[in-house]
LUMDREN-580241 format. One record per residue: residue number from 1; residue in three letters; z, y, x of N, C-alpha, C in turn. Coordinates in steps of 0.2 Angstrom, whole numbers. Each point is the difference from the previous one (the first is absolute). Layout:
N
marmi, drenlo, nzz, nyy, nxx, cazz, cayy, caxx, czz, cyy, cxx
NUM, Ala, Z, Y, X, Z, Y, X, Z, Y, X;
...
//
This chain:
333
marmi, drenlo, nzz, nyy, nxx, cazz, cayy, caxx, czz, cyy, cxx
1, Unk, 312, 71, 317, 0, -7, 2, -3, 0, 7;
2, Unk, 5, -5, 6, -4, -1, 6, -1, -7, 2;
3, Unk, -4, -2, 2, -3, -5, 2, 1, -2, 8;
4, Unk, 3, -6, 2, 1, -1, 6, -1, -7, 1;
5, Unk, -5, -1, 7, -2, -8, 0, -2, 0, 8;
6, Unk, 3, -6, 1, 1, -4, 6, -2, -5, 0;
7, Unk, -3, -3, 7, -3, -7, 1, 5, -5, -1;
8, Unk, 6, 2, 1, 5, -5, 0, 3, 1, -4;
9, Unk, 3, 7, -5, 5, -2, -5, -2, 2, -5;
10, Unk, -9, 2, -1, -2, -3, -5, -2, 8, -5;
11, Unk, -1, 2, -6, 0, 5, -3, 7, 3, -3;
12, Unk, 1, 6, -1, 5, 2, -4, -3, 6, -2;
13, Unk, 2, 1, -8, -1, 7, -3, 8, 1, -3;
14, Unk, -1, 7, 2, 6, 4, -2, -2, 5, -5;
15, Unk, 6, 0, -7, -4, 4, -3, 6, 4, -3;
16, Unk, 0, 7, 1, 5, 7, -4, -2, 1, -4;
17, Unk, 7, 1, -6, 0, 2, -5, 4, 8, 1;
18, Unk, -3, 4, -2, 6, 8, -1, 3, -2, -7;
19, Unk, 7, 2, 2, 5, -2, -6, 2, 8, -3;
20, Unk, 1, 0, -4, -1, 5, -5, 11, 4, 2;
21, Unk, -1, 7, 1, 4, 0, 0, 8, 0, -4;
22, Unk, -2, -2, -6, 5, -1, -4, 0, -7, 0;
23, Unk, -3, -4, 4, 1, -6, 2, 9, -3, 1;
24, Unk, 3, -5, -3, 6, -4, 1, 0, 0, 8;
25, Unk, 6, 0, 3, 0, 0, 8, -4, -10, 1;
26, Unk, -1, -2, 3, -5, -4, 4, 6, -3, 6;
27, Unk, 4, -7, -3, 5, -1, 6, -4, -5, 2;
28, Unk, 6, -7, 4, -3, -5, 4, 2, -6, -6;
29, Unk, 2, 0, -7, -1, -4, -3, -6, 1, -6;
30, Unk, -1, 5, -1, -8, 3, -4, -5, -5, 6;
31, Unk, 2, 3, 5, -7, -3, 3, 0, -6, 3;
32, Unk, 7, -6, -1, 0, -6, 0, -4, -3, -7;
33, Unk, 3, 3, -6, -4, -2, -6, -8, -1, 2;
34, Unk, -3, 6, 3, -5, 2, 0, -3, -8, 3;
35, Unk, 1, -2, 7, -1, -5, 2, 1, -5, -3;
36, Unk, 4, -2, -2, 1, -5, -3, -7, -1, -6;
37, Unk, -1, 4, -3, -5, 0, -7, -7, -2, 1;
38, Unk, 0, 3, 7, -9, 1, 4, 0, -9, 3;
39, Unk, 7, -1, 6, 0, -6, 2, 0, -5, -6;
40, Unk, 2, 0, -5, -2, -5, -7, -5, -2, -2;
41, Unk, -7, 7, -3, -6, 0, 0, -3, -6, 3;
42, Unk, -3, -3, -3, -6, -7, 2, -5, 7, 5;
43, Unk, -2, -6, 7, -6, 5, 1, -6, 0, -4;
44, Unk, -4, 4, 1, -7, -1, -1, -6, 1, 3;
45, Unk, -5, -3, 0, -5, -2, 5, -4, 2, -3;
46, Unk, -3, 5, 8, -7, 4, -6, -5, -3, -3;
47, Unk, -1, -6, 2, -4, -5, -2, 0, -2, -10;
48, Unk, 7, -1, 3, 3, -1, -9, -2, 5, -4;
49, Unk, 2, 4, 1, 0, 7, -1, -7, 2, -2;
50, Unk, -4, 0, 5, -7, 0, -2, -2, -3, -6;
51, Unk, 1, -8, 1, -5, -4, -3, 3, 0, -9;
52, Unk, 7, 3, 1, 4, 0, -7, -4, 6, -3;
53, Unk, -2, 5, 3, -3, 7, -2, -9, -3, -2;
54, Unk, -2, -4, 4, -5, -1, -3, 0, -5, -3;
55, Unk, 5, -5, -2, -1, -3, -7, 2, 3, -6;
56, Unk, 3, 6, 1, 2, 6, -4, -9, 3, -3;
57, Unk, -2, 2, 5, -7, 1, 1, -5, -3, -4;
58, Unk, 1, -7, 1, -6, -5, -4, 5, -2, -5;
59, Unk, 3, 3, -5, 4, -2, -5, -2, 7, -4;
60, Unk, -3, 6, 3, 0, 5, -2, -9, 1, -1;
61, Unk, -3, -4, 4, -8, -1, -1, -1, -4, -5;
62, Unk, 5, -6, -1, -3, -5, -4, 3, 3, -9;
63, Unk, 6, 6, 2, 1, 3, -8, -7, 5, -1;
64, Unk, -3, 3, 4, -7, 3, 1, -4, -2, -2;
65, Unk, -3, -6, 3, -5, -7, -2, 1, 1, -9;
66, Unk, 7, -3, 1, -2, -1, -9, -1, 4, -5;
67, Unk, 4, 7, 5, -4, 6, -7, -5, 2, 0;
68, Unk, -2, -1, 6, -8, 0, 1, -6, -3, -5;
69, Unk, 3, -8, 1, -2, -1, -8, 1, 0, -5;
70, Unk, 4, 2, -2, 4, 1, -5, -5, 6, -2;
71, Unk, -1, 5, 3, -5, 7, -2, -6, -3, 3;
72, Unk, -3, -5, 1, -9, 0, 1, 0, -5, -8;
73, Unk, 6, -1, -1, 0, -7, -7, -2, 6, -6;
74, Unk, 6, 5, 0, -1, 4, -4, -7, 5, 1;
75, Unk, -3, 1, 5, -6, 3, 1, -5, -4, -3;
76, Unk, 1, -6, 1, -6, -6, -3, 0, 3, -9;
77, Unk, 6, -2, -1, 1, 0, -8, -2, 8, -3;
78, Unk, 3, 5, 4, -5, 7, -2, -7, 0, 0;
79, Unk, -1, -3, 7, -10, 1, -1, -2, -5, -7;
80, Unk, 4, -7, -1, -4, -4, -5, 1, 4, -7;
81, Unk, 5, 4, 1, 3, 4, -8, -5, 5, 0;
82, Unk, -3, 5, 5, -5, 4, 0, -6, -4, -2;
83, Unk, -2, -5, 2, -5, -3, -1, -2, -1, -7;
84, Unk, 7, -5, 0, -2, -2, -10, 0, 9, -5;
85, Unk, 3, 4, 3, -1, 6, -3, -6, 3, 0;
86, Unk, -2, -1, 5, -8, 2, 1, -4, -4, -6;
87, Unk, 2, -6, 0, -5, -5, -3, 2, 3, -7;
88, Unk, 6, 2, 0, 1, 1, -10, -4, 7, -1;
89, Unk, 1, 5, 4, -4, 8, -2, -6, -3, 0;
90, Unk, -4, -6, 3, -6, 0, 3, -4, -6, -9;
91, Unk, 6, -2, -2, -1, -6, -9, 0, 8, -6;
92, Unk, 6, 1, 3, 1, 8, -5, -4, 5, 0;
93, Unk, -6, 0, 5, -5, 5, 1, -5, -3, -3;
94, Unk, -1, -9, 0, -6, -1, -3, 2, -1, -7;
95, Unk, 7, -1, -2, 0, 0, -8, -2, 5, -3;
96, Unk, 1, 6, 4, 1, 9, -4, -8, 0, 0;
97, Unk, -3, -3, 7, -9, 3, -2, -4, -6, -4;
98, Unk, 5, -7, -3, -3, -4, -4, 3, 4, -6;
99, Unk, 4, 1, -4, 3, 4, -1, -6, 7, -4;
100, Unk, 0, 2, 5, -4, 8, -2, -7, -4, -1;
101, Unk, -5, -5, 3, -4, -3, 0, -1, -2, -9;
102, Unk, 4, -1, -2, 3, -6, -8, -1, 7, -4;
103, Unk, 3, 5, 1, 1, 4, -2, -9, 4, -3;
104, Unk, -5, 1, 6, -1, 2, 1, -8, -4, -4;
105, Unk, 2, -7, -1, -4, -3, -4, 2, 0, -6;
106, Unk, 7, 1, -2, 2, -1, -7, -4, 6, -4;
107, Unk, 0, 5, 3, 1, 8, -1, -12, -2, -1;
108, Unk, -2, -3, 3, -5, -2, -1, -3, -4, -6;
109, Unk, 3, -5, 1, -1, -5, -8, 4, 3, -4;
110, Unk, 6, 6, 1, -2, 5, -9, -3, 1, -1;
111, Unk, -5, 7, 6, -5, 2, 0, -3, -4, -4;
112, Unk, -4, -7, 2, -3, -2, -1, -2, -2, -7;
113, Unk, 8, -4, -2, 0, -1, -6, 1, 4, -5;
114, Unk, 0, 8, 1, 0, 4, -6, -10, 2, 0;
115, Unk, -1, -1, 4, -8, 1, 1, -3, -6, -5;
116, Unk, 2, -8, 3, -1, -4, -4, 1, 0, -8;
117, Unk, 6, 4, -1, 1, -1, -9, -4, 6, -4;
118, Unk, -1, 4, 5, -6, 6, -4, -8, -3, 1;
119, Unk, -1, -2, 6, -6, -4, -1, -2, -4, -6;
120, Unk, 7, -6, -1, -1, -3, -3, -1, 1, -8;
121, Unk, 5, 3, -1, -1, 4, -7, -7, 5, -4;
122, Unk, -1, 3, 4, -5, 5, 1, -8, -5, -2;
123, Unk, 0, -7, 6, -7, -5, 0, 3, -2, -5;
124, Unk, 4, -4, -5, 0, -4, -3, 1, 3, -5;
125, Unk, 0, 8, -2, -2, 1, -7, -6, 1, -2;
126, Unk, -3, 1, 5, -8, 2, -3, -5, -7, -4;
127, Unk, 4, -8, 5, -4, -5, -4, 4, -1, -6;
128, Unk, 6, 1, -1, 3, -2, -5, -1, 6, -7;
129, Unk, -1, 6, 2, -3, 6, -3, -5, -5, -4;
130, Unk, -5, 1, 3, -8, -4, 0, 2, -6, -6;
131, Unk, 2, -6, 2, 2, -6, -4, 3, 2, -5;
132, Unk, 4, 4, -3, 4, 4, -6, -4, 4, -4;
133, Unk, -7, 5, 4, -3, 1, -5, -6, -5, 0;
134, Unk, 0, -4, 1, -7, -4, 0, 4, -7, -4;
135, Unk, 6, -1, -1, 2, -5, -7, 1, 4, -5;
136, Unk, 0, 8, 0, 1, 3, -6, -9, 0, -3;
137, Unk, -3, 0, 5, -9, 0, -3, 0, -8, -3;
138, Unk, 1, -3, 4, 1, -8, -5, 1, -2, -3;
139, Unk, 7, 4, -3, 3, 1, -8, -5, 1, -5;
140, Unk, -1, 5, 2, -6, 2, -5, -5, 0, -1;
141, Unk, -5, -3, 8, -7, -4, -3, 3, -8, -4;
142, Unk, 4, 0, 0, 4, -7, -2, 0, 1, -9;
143, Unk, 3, 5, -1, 0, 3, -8, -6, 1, -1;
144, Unk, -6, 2, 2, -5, 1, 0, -6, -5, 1;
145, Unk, 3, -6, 3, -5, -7, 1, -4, 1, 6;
146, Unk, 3, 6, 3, -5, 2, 5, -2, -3, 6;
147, Unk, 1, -9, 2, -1, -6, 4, -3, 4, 6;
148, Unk, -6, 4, -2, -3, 1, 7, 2, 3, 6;
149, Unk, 5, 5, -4, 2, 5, 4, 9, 0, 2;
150, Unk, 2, -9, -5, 4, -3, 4, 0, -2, 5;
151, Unk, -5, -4, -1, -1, -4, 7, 0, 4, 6;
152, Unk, -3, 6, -2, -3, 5, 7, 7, 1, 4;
153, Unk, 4, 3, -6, 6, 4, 3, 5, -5, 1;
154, Unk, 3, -8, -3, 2, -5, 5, -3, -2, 7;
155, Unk, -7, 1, 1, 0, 0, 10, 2, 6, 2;
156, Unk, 0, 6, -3, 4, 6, 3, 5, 0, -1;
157, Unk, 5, -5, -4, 7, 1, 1, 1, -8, 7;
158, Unk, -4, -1, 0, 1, -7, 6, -2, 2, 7;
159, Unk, -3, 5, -1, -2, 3, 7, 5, 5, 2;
160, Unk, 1, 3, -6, 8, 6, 3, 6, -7, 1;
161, Unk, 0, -5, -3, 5, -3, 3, -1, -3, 5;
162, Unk, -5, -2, 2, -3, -2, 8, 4, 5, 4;
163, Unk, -2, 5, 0, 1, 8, 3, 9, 0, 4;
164, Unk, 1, -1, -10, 9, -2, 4, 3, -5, 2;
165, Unk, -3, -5, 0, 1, -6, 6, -2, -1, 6;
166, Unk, -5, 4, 1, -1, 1, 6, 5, 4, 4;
167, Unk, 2, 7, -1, 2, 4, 1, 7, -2, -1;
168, Unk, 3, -4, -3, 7, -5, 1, -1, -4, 5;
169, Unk, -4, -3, 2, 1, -4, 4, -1, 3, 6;
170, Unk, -6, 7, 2, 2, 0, 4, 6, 7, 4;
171, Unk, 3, 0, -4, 8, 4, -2, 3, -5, 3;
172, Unk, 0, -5, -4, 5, -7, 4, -1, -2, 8;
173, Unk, -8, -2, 2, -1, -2, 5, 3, 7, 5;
174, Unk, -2, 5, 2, 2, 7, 0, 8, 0, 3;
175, Unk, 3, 0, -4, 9, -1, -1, 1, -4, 4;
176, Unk, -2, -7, 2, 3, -7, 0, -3, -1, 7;
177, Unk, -4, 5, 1, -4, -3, 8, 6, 2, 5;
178, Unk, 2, -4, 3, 4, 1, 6, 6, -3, 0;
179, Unk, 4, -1, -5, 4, -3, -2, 4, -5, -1;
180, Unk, -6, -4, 1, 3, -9, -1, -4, -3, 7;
181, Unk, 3, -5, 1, -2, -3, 6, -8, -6, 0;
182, Unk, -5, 2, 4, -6, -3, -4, -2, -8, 4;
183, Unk, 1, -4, -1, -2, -6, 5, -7, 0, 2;
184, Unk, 0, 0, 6, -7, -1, 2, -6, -6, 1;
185, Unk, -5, -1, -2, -2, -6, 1, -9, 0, 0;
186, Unk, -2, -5, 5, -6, 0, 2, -5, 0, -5;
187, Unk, -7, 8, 2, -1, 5, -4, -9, 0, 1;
188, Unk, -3, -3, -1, -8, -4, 1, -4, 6, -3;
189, Unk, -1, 7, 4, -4, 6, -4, -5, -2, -3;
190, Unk, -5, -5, 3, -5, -1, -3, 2, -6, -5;
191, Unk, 2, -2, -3, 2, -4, -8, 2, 7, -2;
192, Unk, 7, 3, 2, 1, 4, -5, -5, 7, -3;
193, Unk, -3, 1, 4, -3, 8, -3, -5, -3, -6;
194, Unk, -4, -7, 2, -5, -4, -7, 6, 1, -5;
195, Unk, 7, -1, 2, 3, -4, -8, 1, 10, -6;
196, Unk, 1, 4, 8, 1, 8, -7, -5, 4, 0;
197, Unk, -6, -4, 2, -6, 2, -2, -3, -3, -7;
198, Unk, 3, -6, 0, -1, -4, -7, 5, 6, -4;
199, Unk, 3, -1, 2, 5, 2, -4, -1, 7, -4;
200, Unk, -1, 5, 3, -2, 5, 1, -6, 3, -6;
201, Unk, -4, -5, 1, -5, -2, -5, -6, 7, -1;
202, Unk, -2, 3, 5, -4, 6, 0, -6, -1, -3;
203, Unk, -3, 5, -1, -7, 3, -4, -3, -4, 5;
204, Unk, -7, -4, -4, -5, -3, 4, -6, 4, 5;
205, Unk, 2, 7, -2, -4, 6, 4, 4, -1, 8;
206, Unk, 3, 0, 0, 7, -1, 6, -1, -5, 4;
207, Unk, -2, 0, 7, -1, -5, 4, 7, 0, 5;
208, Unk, 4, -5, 2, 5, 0, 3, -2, -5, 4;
209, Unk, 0, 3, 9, -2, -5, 6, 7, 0, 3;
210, Unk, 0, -8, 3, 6, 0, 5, -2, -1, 6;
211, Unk, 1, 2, 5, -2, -7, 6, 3, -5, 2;
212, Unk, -3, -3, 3, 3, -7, 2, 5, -1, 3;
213, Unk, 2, -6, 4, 6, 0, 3, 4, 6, 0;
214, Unk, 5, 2, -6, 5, 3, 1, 6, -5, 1;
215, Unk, 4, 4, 5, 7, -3, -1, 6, -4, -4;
216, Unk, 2, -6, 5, 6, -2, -6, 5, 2, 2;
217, Unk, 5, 3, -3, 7, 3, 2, 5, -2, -2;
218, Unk, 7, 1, 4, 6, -3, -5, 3, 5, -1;
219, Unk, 0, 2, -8, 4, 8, 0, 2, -4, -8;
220, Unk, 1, 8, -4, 3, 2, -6, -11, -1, -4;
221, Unk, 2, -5, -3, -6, -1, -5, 0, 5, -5;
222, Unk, 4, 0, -2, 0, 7, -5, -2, 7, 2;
223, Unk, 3, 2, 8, -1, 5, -1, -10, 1, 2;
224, Unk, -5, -5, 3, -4, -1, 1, -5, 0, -8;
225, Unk, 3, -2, -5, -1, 0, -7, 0, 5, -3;
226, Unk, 5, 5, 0, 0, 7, -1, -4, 4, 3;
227, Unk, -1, 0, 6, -5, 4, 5, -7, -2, -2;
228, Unk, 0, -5, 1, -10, -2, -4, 1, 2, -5;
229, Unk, 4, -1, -5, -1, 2, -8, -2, 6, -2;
230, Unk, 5, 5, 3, -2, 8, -1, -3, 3, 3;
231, Unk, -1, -3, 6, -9, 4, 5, -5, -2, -3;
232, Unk, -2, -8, -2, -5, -3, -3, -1, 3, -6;
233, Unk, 3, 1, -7, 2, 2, -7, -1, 8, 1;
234, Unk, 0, 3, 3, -3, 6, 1, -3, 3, 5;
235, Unk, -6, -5, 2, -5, 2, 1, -4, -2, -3;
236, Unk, 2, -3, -6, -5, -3, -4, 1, 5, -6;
237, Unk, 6, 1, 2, 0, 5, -7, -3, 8, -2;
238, Unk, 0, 1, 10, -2, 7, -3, -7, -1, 5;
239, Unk, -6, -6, -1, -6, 0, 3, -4, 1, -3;
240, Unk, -4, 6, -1, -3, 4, -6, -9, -2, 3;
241, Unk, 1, -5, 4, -7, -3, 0, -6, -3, -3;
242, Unk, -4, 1, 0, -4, -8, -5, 0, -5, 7;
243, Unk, 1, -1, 5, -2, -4, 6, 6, -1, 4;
244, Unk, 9, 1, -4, 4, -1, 1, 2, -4, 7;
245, Unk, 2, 0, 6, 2, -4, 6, 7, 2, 2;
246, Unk, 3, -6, 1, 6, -1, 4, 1, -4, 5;
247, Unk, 2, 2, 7, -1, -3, 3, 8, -3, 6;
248, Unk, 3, -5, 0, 7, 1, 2, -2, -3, 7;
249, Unk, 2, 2, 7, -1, -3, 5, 9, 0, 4;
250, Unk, -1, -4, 6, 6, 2, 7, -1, -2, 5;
251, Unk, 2, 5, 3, 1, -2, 8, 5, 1, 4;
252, Unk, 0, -3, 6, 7, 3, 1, 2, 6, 6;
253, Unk, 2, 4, 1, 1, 6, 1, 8, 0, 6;
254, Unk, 1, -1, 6, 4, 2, 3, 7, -7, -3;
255, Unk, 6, 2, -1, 4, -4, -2, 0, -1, -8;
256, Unk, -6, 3, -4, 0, -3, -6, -7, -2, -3;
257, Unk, -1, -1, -6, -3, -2, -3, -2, 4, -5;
258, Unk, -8, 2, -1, -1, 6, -3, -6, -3, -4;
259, Unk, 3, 1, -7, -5, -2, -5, -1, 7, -5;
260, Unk, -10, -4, -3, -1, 8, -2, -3, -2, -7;
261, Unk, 0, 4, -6, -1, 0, -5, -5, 6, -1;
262, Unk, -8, -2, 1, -5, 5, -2, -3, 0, -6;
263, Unk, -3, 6, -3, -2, 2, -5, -6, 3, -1;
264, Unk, -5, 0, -3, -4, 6, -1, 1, 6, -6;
265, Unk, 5, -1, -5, 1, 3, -3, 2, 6, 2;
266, Unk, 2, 6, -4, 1, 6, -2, 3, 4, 5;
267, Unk, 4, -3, 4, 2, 3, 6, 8, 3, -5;
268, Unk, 2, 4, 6, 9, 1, -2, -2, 7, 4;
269, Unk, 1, 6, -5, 0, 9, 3, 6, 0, 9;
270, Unk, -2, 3, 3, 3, 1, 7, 8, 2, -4;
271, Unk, 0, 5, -5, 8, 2, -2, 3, -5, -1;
272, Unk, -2, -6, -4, 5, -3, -3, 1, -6, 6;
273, Unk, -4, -2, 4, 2, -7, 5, 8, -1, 5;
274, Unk, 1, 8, -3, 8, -3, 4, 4, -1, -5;
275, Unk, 0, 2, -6, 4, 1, -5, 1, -7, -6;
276, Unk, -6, -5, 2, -1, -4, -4, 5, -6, 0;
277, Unk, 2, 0, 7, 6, -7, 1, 6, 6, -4;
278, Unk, 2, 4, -2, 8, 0, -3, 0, -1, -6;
279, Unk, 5, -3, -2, 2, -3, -5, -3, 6, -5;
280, Unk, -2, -3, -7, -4, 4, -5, -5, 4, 1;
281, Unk, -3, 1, 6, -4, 5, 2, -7, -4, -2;
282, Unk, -7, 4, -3, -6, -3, 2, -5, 6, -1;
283, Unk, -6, -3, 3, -2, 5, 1, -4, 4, -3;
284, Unk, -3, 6, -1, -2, 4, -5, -4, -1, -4;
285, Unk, -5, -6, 1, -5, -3, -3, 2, -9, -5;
286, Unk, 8, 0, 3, 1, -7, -5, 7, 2, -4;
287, Unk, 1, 8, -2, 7, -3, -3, 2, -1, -6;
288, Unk, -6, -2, -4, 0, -1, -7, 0, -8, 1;
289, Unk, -1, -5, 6, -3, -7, -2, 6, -3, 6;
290, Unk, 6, 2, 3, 3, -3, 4, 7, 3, -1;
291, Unk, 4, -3, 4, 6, 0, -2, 6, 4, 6;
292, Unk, -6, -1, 6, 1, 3, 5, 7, -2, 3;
293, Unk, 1, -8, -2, 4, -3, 7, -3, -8, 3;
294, Unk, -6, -1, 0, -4, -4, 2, 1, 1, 9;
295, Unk, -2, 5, 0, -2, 4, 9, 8, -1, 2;
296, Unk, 3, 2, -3, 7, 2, 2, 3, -6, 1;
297, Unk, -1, -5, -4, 2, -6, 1, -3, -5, 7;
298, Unk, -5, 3, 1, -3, -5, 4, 5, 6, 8;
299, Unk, 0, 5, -1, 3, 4, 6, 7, -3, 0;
300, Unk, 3, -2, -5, 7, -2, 2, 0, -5, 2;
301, Unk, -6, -4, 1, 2, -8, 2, -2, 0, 8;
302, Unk, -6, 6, 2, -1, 3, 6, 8, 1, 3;
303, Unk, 2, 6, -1, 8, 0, 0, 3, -5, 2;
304, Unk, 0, -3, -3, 6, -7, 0, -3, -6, 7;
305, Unk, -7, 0, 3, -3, -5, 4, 2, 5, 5;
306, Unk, 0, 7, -1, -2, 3, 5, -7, 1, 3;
307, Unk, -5, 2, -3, -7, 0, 1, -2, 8, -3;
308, Unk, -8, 0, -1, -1, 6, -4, -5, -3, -4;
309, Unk, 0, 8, -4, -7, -2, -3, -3, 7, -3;
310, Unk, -7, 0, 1, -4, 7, 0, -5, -1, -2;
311, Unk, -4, 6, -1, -5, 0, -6, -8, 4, 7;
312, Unk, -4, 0, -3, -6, 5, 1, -7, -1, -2;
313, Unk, 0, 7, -3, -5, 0, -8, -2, 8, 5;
314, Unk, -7, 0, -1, -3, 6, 1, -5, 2, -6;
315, Unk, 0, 5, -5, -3, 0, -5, 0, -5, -5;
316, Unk, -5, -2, -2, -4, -6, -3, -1, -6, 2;
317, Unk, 2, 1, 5, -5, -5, 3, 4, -8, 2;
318, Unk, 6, -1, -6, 4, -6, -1, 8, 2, 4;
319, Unk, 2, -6, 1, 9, 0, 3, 0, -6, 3;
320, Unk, 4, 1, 7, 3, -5, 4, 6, 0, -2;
321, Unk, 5, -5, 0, 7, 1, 0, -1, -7, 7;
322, Unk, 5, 3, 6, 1, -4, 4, 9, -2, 0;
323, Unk, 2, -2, 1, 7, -1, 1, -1, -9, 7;
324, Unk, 8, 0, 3, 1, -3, 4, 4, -6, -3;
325, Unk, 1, -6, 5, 3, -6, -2, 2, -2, 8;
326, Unk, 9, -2, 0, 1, -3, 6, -3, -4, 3;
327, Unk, -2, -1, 8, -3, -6, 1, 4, -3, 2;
328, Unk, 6, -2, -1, 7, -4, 1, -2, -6, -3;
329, Unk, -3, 1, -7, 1, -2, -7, -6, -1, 1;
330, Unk, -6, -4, 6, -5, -4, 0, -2, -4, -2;
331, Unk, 0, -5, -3, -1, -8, 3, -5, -2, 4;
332, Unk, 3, -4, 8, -6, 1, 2, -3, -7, -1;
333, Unk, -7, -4, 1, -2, -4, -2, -1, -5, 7;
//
């Protein structure tokens, strides 16, 4: 190719081809064609030229542009696919450990319940043993006119029956604690403790002090009802006093409420004051006179507020049972 340019006639480029030698000979009507084809050509301006290239160019950005999003559409929908994936391992992992959790309570309340039906079995033969041969002695002072020693042995068959109504019921309460849903409603300590201290009906050896202003609270009245019943009831029961005192006070203690059930009575041995709250457990000096789900009961309903409840007895010298109450569950005045 040569380039030739002049002020006056302007540019010219010259450009050679090498023609191959088995090339057709090259006359002067080959190279009039030649002419003629070039001279027909529309020209083109590199202007044209250019701007055709670059709307070639932004036809070929704007196919770009759309794949572009067309792959950040598709990225969106992968991140949200991964997301909800996440959230599914993340449902699946709390089913597997509600799951193992279910499991791990079921595997419990078998436990449990095979404990309970040997328990049961086991206590409710001994009253019914009792009752069976003490209507066989009735029989017979019966055939014998023997009135006095009916009588005697009908209160001892109502006291064994006593024995297994207690001991049903609190089998019942026991089982049933947790269970059902309890309504709560405004709880006046001080009327209530009077009404299961009547109720209660203790030896007149037995003095029971409250103190004054205690608290009214909106909670679960029952479970307030079982808590005084079995602290109170057995500290009467195993107060081997002549000068019997019980004394129930509360204060309040950080974010709860700490009410205390004292006694002067017989005190509870160091071994047994951990062992006493589990179900059927009592301690080495009551196990002919208890049923040993009293404590236990009052501990599952601890459980269930979320509170505690504890004992401390040193020798002889009586029992504190302290246990906790929300102060949520105030009423303030």
């Amino acid at each position: 190719m040569f380039i030739e340019s002049d002020s006056e006639k302007g540019t010219q480029v010259k450009l050679h081809k090498a023609i191959p030698h088995n090339h057709p000979p090259i006359n002067n009507a080959i190279i009039q064609g030649w002419i003629q084809h070039f001279a027909s050509e529309a020209s083109v301006s590199p202007y044209v030229e250019i701007k055709n290239q670059n709307m070639q160019l932004l036809e070929l950005l704007d196919q770009l542009r759309l794949k572009n999003m067309e792959v950040e559409h598709q990225l969106t929908e992968i991140q949200n696919l991964n997301t909800q994936l996440q959230a599914s391992n993340h449902e699946i992992t709390q089913l597997l450990q509600e799951r193992n959790l279910a499991n791990e309570q079921l595997t419990a309340i078998n436990q449990e319940l095979d404990k309970f039906a040997y328990i049961i079995s086991h206590d409710l033969k001994s009253p019914l043993f009792n009752i069976l041969s003490l209507t066989s002695i009735i029989s017979e002072d019966l055939e014998e006119n023997n009135f006095t020693n009916v009588k005697k042995s009908i209160g001892m068959v109502l006291g064994q029956a006593k024995t297994m109504d207690k001991f049903i019921t609190d089998v019942l309460a026991y089982s049933s604690m947790g269970r059902h849903t309890i309504n709560k409603n405004r709880v006046d300590l001080g009327e209530l403790l009077p009404q299961i201290i009547s109720f209660l009906n203790g030896p007149a050896h037995i003095k029971i002090e409250v103190t004054e202003n205690l608290p009214v609270l909106f909670t679960e009245e029952i479970y307030l009802q079982q808590i005084f019943t079995n602290l109170l009831s057995n500290a009467i029961k195993y107060n081997d006093k002549p000068d019997g005192l019980i004394q129930v006070s509360c204060q309040r203690v950080d974010s709860f409420l700490q009410i205390s059930v004292a006694d002067n009575g017989q005190g509870i041995p160091l071994e047994d004051q951990n062992r006493i709250f589990e179900a059927y457990q009592t301690g080495s000096r009551h196990r002919n006179s208890s049923t040993g789900l009293g404590l236990s009961i009052v501990n599952r309903i601890m459980q269930l507020k979320g509170t505690a409840i504890w004992v401390e007895s040193t020798g002889r010298n009586g029992t504190v049972f302290h246990f906790t109450w929300p102060i949520a569950e105030l009423v303030l005045s």
